[in-house]
C-alpha positions as a Python dict, from the first residue, in 0.01 Angstrom:
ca = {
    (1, 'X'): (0, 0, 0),
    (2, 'X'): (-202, -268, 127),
    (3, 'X'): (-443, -317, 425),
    (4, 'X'): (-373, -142, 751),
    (5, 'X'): (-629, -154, 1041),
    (6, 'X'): (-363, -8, 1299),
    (7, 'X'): (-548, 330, 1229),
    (8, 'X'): (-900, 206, 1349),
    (9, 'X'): (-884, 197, 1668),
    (10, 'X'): (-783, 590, 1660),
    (11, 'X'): (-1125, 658, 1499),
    (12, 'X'): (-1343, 396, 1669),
    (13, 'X'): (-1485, 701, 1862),
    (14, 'X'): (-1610, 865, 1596),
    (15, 'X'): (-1766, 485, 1423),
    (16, 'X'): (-1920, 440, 1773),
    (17, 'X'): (-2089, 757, 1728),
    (18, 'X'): (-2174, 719, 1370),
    (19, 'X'): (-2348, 375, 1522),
    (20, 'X'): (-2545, 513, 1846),
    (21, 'X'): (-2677, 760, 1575),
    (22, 'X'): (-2743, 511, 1304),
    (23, 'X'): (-2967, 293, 1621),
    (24, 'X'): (-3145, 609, 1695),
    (25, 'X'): (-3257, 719, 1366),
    (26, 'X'): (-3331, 366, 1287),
    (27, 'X'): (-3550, 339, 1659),
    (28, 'X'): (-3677, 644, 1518),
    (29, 'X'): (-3804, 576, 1170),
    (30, 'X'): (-3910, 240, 1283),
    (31, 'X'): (-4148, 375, 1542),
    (32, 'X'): (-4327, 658, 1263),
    (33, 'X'): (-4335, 388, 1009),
    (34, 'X'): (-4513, 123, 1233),
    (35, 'X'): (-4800, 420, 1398),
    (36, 'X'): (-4791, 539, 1054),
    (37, 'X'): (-4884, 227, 899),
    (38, 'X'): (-5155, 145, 1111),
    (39, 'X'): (-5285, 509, 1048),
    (40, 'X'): (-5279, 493, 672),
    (41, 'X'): (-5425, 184, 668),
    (42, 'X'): (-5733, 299, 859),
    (43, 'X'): (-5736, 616, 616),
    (44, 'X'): (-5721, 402, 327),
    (45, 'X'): (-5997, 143, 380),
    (46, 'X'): (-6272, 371, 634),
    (47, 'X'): (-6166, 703, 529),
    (48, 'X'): (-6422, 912, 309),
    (49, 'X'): (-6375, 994, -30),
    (50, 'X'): (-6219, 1319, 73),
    (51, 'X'): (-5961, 1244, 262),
    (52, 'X'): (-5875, 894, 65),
    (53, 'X'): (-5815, 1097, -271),
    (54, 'X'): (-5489, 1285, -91),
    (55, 'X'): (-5348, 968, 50),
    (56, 'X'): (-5361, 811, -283),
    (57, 'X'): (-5172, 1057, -393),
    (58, 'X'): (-4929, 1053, -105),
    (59, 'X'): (-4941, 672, -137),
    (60, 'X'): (-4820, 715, -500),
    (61, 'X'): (-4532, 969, -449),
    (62, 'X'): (-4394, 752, -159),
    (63, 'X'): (-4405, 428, -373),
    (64, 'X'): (-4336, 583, -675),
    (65, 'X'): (-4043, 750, -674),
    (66, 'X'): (-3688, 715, -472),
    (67, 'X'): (-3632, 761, -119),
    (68, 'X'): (-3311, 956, -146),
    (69, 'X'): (-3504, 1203, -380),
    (70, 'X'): (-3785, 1208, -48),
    (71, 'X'): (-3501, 1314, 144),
    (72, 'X'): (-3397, 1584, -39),
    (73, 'X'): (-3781, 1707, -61),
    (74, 'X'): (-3807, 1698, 267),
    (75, 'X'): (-3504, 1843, 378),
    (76, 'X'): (-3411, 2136, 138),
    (77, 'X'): (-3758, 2150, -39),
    (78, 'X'): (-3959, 2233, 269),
    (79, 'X'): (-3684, 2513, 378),
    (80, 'X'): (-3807, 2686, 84),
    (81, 'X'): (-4205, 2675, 183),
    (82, 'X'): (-4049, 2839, 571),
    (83, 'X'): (-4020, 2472, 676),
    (84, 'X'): (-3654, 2450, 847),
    (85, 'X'): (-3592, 2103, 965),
    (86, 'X'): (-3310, 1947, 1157),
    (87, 'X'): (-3079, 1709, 937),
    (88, 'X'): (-3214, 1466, 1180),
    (89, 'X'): (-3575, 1477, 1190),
    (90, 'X'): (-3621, 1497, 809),
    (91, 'X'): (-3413, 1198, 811),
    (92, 'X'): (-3656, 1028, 1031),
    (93, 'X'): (-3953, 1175, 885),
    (94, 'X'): (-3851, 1093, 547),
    (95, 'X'): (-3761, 690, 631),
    (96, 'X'): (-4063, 686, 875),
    (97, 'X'): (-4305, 804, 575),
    (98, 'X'): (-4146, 561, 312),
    (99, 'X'): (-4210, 279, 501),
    (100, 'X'): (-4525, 396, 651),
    (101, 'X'): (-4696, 333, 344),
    (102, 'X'): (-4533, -5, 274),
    (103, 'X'): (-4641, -141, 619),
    (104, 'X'): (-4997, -2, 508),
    (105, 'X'): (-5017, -192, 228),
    (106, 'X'): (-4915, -518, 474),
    (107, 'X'): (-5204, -375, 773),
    (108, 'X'): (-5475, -345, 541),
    (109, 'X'): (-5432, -674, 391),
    (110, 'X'): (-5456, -792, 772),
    (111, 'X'): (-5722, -575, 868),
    (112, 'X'): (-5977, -732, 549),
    (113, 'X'): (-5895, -1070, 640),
    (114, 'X'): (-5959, -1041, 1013),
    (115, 'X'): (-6352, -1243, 1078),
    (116, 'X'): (-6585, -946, 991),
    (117, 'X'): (-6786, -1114, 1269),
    (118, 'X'): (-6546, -973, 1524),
    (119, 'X'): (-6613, -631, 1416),
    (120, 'X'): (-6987, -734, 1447),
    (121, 'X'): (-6954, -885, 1728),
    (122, 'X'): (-6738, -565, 1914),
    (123, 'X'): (-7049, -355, 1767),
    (124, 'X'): (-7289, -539, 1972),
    (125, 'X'): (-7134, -528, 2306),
    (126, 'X'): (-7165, -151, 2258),
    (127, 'X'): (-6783, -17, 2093),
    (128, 'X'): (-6838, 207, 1830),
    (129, 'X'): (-6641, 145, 1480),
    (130, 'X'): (-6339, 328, 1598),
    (131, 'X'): (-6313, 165, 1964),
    (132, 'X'): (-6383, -171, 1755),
    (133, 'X'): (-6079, -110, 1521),
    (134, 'X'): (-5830, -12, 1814),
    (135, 'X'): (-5919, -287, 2084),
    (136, 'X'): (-6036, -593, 1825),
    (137, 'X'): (-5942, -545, 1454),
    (138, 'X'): (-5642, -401, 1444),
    (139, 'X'): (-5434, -544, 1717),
    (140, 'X'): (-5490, -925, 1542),
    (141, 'X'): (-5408, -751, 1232),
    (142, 'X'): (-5092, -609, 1329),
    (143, 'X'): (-5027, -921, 1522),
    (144, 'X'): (-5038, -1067, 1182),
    (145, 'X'): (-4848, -857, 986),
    (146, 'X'): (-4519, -876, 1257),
    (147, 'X'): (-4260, -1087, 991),
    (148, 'X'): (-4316, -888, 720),
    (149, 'X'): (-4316, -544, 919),
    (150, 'X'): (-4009, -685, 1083),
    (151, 'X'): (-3853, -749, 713),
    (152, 'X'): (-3967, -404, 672),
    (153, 'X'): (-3763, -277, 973),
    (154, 'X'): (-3453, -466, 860),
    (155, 'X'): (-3476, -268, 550),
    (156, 'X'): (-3513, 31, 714),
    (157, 'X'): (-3174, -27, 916),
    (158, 'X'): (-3007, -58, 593),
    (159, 'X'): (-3132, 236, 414),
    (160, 'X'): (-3100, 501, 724),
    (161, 'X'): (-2692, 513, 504),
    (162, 'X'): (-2885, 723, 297),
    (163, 'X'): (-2969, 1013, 608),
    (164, 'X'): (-2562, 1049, 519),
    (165, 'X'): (-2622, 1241, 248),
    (166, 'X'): (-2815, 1521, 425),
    (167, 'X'): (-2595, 1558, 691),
    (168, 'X'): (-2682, 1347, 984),
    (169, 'X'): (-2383, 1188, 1139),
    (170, 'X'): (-2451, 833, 1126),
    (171, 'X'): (-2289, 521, 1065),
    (172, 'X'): (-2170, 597, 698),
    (173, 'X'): (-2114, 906, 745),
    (174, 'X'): (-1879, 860, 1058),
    (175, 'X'): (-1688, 635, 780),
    (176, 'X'): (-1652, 883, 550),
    (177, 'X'): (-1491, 1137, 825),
    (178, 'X'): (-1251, 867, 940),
    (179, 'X'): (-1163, 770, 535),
    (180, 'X'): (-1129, 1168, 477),
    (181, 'X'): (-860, 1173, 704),
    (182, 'X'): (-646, 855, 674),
    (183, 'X'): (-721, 753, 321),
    (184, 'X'): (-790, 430, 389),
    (185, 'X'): (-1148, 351, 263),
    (186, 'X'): (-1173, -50, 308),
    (187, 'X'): (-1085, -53, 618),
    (188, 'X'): (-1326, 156, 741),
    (189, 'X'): (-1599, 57, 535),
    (190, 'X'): (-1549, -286, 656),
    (191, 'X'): (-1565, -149, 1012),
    (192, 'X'): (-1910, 13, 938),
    (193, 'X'): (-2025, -300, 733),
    (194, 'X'): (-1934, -531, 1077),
    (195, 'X'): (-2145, -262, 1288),
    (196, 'X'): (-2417, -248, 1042),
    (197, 'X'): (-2393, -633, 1082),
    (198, 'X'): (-2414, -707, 1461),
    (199, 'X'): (-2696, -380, 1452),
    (200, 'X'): (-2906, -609, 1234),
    (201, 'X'): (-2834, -943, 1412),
    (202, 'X'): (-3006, -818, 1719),
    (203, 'X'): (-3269, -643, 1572),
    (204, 'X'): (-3311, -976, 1395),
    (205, 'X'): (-3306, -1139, 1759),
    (206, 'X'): (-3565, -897, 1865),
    (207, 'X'): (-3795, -935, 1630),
    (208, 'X'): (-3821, -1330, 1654),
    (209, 'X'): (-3880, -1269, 1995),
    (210, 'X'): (-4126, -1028, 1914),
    (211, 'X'): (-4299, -1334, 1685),
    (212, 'X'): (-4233, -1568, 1919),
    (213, 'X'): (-4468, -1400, 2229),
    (214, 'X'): (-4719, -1259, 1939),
    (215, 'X'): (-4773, -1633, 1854),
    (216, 'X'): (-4835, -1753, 2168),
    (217, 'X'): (-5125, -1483, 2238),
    (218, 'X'): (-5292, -1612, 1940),
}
């Protein structure tokens, strides 16, 4: 009885693993959800009517109901419509699509506030609406939306422990191996909670250094 962390460093293999594939996963998901966001966002507010009905609807499954149940959509419900994905990519897919839509939300509040006289303005030196939105609008949007995205990101980190229950090998997952075969769940746990830890302390780092150089373009 009692705490014993002799066994760790027998399975720190396996947690060092379970971490490079909790980073990629996260890299991953982080990347769809940010392109993604920027792409719904453009959908939502200058799409037509025809194509802004369906990502209502999309909108409203994503936000509406839990992200381990999008998992499981995604991952055993498309096997059944001849849609075989690895654990991995439905992982991704799944996280990058949940917070797609929440960084949306974030890039089209952005986009409405940016001076509708630079969209005017972009017009007149000869862009069209679409060259206007990539190379003016959208880039001082986004470069106003970077905390909360980056909140966003850090969320992300934390719920890629859910990609453990469809069978990707990260972080929690590796855990669970270790615990399976020396019994000894707080130690390892706490292992995976210190990872999870210094993984979000330099994302953290990154991202206020991402701030940092996005505040002194402005």
């Amino acid at each position: 009885m009692g705490l014993d962390f002799s066994v760790v460093p027998d399975y720190l293999d396996v947690i060092f693993l379970g971490a490079l594939w909790t980073i990629a996963i996260t890299v991953c998901a982080g990347l769809l959800s940010f392109f993604g966001g920027i792409f719904f966002a453009v959908i939502a507010l200058y799409g037509n009517a025809a194509v802004r009905l369906p990502f209502r609807f999309f909108e409203w499954l994503f936000m509406g109901t839990p992200l381990l149940l999008q998992l499981f959509l995604i991952y055993f419900g498309l096997v059944q419509i001849g849609i075989d994905l690895p654990a991995f990519v439905a992982g991704a897919i799944g996280l990058g699509l949940h917070f797609a839509v929440y960084n949306s939300e974030l890039i089209q509040t952005a986009i409405v506030s940016v001076d509708k006289g630079q969209m005017e303005a972009a017009r007149t030196l000869g862009l069209s609406r679409g060259q206007a939105l990539r190379k003016v609008v959208i880039p001082q949007a986004v470069r106003d939306v970077i905390p909360p995205i980056g909140n966003n990101m850090i969320a992300l980190l934390k719920d890629s422990a859910l990609v453990s229950v469809i069978g990707v090998g990260e972080l929690t997952l590796s855990s669970q191996l270790a615990i399976g075969r020396t019994y000894r769940p707080f130690e390892f746990y706490a292992v995976a909670a210190a990872f999870y830890y210094l993984i979000n302390v330099v994302m953290e780092a990154v991202l206020r250094r991402l701030e940092r150089k996005t505040a002194l373009s402005r």
